[in-house]
Steps between C-alpha positions, in 0.01 A plus 500: 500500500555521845438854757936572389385441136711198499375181244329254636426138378251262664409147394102460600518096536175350293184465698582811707146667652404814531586649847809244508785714653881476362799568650830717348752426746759780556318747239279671732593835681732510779458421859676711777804349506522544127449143372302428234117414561244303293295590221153343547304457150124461552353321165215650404321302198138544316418107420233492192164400596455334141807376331389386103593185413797596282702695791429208717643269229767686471573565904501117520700472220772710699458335797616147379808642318 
């Protein structure tokens, strides 16, 4: 949800990074002249130092779907 409490829906494209920054056009607060600014969405991700080798089957598995 959003600062207004409005839904929000954002598609993270595969191979996003952390510290990769998105942009919501138009759902951000207002500027002066009352147009609508942009929300800015900062990923923020923990990636596993060790991965066993059944996640990792499966992740690939994903992947090539």
């Amino acid at each position: 949800r959003d600062i207004r409490g409005n839904q929000l829906s954002l598609t993270v494209p595969p191979g996003t990074q952390p510290g990769t920054i998105l942009r919501l056009k138009g759902r951000g607060l207002p500027h002066r002249h009352n147009t609508p600014g942009d929300l800015l969405v900062k990923i923020q991700a923990r990636i596993p130092e060790v991965i066993s080798p059944e996640l990792m089957a499966q992740i690939e598995q994903t992947r090539c779907q």
